[in-house]
C-alpha positions as CSV (number, residue, x, y, z in Angstrom):
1,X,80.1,101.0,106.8
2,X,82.7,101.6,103.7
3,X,81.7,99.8,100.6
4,X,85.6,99.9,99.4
5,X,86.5,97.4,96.9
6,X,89.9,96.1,96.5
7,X,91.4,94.4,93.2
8,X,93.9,91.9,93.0
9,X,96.2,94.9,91.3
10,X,95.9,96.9,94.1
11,X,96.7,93.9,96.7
12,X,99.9,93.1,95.0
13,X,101.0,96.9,94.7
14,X,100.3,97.7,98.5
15,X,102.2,94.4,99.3
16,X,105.2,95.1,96.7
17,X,105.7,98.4,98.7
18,X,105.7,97.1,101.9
19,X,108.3,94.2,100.9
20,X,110.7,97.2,99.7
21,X,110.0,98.8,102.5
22,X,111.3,96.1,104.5
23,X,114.5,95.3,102.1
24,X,115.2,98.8,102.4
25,X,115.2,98.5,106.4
26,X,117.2,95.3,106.3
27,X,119.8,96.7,103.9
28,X,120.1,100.0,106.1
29,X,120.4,97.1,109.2
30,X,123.8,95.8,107.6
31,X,125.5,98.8,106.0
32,X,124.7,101.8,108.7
33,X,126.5,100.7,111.2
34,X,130.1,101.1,109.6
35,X,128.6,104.5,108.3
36,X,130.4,107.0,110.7
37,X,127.2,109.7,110.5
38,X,124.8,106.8,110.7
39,X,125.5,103.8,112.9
40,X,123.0,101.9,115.2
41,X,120.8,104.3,116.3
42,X,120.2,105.3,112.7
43,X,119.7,101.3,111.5
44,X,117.4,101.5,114.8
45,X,115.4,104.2,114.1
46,X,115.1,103.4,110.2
47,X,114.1,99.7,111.0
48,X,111.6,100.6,113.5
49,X,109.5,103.0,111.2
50,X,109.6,100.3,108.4
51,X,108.0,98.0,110.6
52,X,105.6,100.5,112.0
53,X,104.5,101.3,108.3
54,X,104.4,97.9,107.3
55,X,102.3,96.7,110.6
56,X,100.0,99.7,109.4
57,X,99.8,98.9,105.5
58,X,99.2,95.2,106.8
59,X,96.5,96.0,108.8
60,X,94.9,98.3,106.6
61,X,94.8,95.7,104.1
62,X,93.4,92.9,105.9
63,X,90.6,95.6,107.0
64,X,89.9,96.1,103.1
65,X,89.6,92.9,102.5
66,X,87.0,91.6,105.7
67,X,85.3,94.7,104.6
68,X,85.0,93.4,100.3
């Protein structure tokens, strides 16, 4: 088993990145659709892998910290 150890910095960094992550996928949500190269698909496809990443980052975290 890992002995990693994660500090309260650390938490709030991971977290900070995954809320701008999200922004970022919610502020492509409402502008790419009136974005002639962009549209849907693009809003889509951007959201989708923000939430992926996030989900990931999330779990990740909650697996560092069961595992303090």
């Amino acid at each position: 088993m890992c002995n990693k150890q994660i500090t309260m910095d650390q938490l709030k960094m991971r977290l900070t990145i995954i809320s701008e992550r999200l922004n970022d996928a919610v502020k492509v949500a409402y502008e790419a659709p009136g974005i002639e190269d962009q549209g849907y698909p693009y809003a889509t496809g951007y959201s989708r892998s923000a939430m992926i990443g996030a989900v990931e980052e999330l779990t990740s975290i909650i697996s560092d910290i069961n595992n303090k």
